[in-house]
C-alpha positions as CSV (number, residue, x, y, z in Angstrom):
1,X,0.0,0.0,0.0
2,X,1.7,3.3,-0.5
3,X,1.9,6.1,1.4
4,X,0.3,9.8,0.8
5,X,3.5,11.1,0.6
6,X,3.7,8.5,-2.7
7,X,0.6,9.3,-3.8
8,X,1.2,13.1,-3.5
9,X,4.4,12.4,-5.6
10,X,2.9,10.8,-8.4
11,X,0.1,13.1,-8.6
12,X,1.6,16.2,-8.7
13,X,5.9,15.7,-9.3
14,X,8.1,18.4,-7.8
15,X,6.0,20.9,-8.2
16,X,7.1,24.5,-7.2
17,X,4.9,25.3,-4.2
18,X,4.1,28.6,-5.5
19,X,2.6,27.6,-8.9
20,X,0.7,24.8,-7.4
21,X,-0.9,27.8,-5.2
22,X,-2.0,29.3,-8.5
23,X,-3.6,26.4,-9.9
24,X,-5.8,25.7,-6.5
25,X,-6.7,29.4,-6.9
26,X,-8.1,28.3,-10.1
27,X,-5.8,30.9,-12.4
28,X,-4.4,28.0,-14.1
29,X,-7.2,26.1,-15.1
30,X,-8.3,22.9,-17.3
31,X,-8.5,23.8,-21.0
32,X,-5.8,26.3,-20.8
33,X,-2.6,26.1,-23.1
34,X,0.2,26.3,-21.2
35,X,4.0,26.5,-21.8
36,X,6.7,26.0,-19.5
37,X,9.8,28.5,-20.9
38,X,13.0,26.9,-19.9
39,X,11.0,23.6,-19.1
40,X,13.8,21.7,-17.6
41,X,13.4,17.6,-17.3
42,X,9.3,19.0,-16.9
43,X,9.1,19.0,-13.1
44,X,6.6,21.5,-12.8
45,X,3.8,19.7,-15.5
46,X,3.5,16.6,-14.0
47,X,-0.3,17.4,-12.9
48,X,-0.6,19.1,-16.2
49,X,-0.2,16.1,-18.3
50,X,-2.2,14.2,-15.9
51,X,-4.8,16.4,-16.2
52,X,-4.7,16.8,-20.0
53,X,-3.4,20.4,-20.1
54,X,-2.4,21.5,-23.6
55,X,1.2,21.7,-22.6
56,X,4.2,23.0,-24.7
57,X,8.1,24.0,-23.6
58,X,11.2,25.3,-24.3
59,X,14.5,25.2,-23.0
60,X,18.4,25.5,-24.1
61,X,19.3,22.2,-23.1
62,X,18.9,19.7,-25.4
63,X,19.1,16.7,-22.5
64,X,16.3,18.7,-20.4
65,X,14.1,18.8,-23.4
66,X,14.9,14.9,-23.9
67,X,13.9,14.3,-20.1
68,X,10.9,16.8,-20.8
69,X,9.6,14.7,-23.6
70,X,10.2,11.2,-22.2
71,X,7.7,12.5,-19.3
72,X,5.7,13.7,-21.4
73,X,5.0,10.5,-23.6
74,X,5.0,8.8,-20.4
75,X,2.3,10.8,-18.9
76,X,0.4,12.6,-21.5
77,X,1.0,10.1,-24.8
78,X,-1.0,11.5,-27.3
79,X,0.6,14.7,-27.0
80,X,3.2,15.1,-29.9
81,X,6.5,15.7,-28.4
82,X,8.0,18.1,-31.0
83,X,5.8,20.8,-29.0
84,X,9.1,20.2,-26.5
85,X,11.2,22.4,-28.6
86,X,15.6,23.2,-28.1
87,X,15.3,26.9,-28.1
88,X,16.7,29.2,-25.6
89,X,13.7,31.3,-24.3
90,X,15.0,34.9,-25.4
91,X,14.2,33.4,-28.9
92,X,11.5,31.1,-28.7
93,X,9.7,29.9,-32.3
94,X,6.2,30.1,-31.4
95,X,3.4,32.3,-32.2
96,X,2.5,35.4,-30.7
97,X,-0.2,35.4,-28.3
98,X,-0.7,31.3,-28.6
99,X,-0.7,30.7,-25.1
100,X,-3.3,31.6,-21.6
101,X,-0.4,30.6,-19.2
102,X,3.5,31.3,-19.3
103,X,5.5,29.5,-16.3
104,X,9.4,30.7,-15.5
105,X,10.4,28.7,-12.8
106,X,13.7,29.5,-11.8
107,X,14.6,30.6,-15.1
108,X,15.1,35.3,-15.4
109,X,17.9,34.6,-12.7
110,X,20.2,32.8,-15.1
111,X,20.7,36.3,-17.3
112,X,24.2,37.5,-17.9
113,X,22.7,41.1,-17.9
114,X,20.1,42.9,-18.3
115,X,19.8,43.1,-22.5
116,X,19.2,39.1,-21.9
117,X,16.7,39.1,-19.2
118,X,14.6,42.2,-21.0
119,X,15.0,39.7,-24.1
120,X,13.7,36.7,-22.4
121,X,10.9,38.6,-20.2
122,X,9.8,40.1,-23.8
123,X,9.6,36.8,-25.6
124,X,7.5,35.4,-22.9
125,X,5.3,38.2,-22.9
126,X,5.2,37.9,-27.0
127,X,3.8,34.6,-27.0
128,X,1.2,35.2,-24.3
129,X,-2.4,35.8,-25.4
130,X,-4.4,39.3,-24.0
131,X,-5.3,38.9,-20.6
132,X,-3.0,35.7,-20.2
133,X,-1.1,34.3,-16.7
134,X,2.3,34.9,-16.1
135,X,3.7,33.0,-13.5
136,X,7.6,33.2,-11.9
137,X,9.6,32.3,-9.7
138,X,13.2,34.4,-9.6
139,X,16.4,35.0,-7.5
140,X,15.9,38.8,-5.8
141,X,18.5,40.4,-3.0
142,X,15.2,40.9,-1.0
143,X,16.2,39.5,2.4
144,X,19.6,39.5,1.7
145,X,20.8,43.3,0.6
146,X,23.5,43.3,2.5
147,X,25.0,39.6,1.9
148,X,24.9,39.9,-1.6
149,X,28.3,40.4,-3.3
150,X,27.8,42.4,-6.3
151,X,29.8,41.7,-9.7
152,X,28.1,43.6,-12.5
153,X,25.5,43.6,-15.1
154,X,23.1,43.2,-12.0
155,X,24.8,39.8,-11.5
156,X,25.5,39.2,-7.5
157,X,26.7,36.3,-5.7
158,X,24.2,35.0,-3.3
159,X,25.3,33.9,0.1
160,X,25.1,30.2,-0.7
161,X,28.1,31.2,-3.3
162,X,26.2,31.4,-6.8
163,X,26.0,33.9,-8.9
164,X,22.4,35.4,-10.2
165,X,20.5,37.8,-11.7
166,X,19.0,39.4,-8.9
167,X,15.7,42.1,-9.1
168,X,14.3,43.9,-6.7
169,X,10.7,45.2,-6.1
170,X,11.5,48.4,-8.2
171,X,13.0,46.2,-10.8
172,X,9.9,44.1,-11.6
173,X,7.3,46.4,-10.8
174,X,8.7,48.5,-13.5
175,X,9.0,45.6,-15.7
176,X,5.8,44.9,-15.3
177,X,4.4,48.3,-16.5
178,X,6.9,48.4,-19.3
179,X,5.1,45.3,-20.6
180,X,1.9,46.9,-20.1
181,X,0.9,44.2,-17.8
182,X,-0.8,43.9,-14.0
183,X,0.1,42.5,-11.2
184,X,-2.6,39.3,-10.0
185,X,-0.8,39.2,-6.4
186,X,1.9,41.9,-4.6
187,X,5.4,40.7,-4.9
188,X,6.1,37.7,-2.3
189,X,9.8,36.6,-1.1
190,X,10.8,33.6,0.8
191,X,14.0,34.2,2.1
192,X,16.2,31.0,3.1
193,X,18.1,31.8,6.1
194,X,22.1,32.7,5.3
195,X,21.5,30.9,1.2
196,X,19.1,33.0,-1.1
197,X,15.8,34.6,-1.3
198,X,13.1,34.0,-4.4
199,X,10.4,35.8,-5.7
200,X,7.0,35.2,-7.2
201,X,6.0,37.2,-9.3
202,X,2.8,36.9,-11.0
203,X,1.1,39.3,-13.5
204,X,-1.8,39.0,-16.2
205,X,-0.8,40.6,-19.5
């Protein structure tokens, strides 16, 4: 007999506590089309393919997209997997305004300065349709201003050692009006004691 914890696992993956939030609010929603930029090996669409969410992604490694793809025929087999696409997400080869949600999980941080996280942030908002989700998850100095060690280009190395990206709440709520877009929730940060803090950021277009 297996446990709830097992049960929990296969349901739902690894799924980033933050966008499961947004889909027991009912944002993300059955019927949606929803891509995952910078995808990974798919953690976060486990549920999605359970559920039979029109699911796409992208990312720059060509081993994530294989992992991403093998879930996804696993899972979700009548999906094709070409939707799972090698593209880095600052130059993504889908259509404007194709999809309701765009996930980044853990993705804006990785910029080497700001030209390539205003590229990627545009491309994402390119291919979202009017009044569509956009959900992420980001590395910000929140928490952590004064343990940050800063190198450049917006680029800081966090306390844990690694070097990010890092926004602030100035930085994304201008972002967000740049984009013409609105903030669903205010700006949350969970700071992890002494390592990092992330933000969730989460805006309709």
């Amino acid at each position: 007999m297996t446990q709830p914890s097992e049960d929990l696992r296969r349901e739902f993956g690894d799924i980033d506590i933050y966008l499961f939030d947004q889909l027991h609010r009912g944002r993300i929603a059955e019927g949606m089309t929803v891509l995952d930029a910078g995808c990974g090996g798919g953690r976060n669409l486990v549920y999605l393919h359970r559920r039979g969410f029109d699911v796409w992604g992208t990312d720059a490694d060509e081993r994530a997209i294989t992992a991403a793809r093998a879930q996804a025929a696993a899972l979700a087999p009548s999906l094709p997997v070409d939707r799972f696409r090698v593209e880095p997400v600052e130059r993504m080869s889908f259509a404007d305004k194709t999809f309701d949600v765009v996930i980044s999980s853990a993705v804006l941080h990785f910029a080497s300065d700001e030209e390539q996280w205003e590229a990627m942030l545009d491309e994402m908002w390119r291919v979202l349709k009017p009044d569509g989700l956009f959900f992420a998850r980001l590395a910000t100095d929140i928490g952590h201003e004064t343990r940050v060690r800063p190198l450049g280009n917006r680029r800081f190395v966090m306390p844990d050692g690694d070097e990010r990206f890092l926004v602030d709440e100035a930085y994304v709520v201008a972002a967000t009006a740049r984009m013409g877009g609105t903030l669903v929730d205010p700006l949350k940060t969970s700071v992890v004691q002494n390592m990092r803090s992330m933000m969730t950021w989460v805006a309709r277009r």
